[in-house]
Structures are given as structure tokens and as C-alpha cells.
C-alpha positions as a Markdown table, in Angstrom:
| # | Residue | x | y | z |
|---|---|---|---|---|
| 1 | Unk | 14.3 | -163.7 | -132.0 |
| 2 | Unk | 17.5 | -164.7 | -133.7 |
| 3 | Unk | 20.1 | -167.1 | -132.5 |
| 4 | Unk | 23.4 | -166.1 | -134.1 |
| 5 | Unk | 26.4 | -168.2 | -134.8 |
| 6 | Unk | 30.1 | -166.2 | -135.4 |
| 7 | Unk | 32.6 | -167.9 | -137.2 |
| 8 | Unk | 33.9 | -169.5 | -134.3 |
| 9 | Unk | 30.7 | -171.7 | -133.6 |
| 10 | Unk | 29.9 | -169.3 | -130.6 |
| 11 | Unk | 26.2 | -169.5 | -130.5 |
| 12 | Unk | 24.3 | -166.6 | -128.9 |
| 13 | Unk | 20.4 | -164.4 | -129.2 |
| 14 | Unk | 19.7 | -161.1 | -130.3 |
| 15 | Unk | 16.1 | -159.8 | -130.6 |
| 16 | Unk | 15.2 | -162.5 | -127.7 |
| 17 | Unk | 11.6 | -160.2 | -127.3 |
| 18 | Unk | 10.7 | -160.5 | -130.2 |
| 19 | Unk | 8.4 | -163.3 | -130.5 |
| 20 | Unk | 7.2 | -162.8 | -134.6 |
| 21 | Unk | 10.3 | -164.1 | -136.4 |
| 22 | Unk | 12.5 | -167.0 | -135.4 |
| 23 | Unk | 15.9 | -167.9 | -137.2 |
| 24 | Unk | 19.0 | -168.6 | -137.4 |
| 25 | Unk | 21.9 | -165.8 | -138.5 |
| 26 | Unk | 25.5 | -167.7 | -139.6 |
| 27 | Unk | 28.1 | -166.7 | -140.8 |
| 28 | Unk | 28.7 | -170.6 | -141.8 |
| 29 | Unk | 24.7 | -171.6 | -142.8 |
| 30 | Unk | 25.4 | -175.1 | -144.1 |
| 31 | Unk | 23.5 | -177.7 | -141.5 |
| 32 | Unk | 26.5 | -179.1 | -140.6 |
| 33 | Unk | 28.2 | -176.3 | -139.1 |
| 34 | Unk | 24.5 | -175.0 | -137.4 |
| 35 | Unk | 24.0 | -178.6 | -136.0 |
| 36 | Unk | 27.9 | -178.8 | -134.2 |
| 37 | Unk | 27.8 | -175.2 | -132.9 |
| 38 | Unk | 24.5 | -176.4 | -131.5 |
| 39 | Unk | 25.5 | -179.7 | -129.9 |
| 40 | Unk | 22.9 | -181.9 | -128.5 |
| 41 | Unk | 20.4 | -178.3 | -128.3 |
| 42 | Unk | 20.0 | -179.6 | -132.0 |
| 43 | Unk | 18.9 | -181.9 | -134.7 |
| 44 | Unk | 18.2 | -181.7 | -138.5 |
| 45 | Unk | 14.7 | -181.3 | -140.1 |
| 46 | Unk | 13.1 | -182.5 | -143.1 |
| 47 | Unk | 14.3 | -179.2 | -144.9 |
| 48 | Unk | 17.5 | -178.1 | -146.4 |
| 49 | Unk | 17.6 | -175.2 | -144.7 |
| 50 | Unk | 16.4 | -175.5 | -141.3 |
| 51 | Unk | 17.0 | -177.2 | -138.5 |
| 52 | Unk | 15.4 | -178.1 | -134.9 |
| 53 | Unk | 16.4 | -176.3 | -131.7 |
| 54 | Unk | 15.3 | -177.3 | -128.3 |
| 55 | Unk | 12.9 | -175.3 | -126.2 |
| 56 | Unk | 15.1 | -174.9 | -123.3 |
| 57 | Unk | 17.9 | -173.8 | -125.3 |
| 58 | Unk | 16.2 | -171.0 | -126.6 |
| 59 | Unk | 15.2 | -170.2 | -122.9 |
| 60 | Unk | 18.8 | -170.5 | -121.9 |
| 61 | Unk | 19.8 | -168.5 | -124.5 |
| 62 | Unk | 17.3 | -165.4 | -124.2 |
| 63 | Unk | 19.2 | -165.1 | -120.2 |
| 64 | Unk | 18.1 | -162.1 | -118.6 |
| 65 | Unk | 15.2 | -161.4 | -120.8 |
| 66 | Unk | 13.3 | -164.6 | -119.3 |
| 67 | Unk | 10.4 | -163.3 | -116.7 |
| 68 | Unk | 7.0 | -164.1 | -116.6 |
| 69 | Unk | 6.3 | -161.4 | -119.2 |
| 70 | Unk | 9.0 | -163.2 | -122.1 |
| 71 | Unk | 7.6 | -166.8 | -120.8 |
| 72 | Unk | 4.1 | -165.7 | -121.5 |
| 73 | Unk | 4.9 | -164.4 | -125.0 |
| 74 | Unk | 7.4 | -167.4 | -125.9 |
| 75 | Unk | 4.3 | -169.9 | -125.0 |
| 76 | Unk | 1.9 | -167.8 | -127.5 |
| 77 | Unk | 4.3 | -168.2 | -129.7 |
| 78 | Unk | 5.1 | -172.1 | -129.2 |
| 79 | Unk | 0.9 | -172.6 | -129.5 |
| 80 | Unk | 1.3 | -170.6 | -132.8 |
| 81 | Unk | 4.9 | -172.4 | -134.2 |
| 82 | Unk | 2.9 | -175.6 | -133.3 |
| 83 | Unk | -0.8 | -174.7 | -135.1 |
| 84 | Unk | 2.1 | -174.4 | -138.7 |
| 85 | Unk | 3.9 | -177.5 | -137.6 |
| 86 | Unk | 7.0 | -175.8 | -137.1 |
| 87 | Unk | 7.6 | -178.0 | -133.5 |
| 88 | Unk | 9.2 | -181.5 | -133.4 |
| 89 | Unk | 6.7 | -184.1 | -132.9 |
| 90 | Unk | 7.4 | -184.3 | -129.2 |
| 91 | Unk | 6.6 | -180.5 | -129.2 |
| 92 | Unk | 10.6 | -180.0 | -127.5 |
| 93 | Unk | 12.0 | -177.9 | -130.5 |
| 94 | Unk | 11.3 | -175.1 | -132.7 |
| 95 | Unk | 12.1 | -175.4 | -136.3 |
| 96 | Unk | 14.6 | -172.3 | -137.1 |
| 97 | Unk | 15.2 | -171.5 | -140.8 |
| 98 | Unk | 19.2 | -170.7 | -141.5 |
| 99 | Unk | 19.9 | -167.1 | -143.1 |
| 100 | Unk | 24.2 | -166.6 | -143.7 |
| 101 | Unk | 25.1 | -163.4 | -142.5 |
């Protein structure tokens, strides 16, 4: 799944079944620009290049696709983002790496 920023800091999903890759795609990738098209769904990580984004708002996010089905996948993948240490330590967010598009 990809969450995708346009140059106007709308923030949006595409790919929100597929549950084996999880990034960011924007046209502005610096942090900065991530974090305040993001709001409070948000925060910085450790890395450069990444950045933490809440649970829910990838939930609210993925819209229609949500259904048992999605929820079932998106919690395998949580277990498996969490085993790499790719969650927040209160296990709220998903670390996202940022790709410019």
C-alpha cells in the first residue's frame, strides 16, 4: 500500500490491498512537507527518510477497501512491521519510507 502526497499536500492511498510494501509517494519527499500534509496522523522517525504514520490513519485512508478480509491482512502485516521494528514503541504507527515521485 502507498499513501501518496500531490503537490498540494492532498494525502491519499493507492494499492490499499496490498499488504507487502508500505511507503510513501511525494511529489515534495523532504519530512517537512510529509509531516504537515499529514497533520497530527504523523510524526518523524529516527531516519532521514521515513516517517511514522498512525494506524487509524492508514485505516481511514484505505476507505472502502476496509472489511474483515483487508483488517485481517493489515493485522498480519502489523505483527510482521512490528517483529522488524518498523512500529512506534506504543505499537500506534507504521514507519513509511518516503520515495519523490
Amino acid at each position: 500500500m502507498h499513501i501518496s502526497i500531490d503537490g498540494h499536500g492532498r494525502v491519499g492511498m493507492t494499492d490499499a490491498a496490498e499488504f507487502t510494501a508500505f511507503d510513501i509517494h511525494a511529489v515534495d519527499p523532504s519530512v517537512e512537507s510529509v509531516l504537515g500534509a499529514l497533520g497530527s496522523d504523523g510524526w518523524p522517525s529516527p531516519e532521514a527518510d521515513h516517517v511514522f504514520v498512525t494506524i487509524d490513519a492508514v485505516r481511514r485512508l484505505a476507505g472502502d477497501e476496509v472489511d474483515e478480509a483487508w483488517q485481517t491482512s493489515f493485522d498480519a502485516m502489523l505483527a510482521y512491521a512490528g517483529s522488524k521494528g518498523w512500529l512506534d514503541e506504543a505499537r500506534t504507527a507504521i514507519k513509511a519510507h518516503i520515495e519523490s515521485v
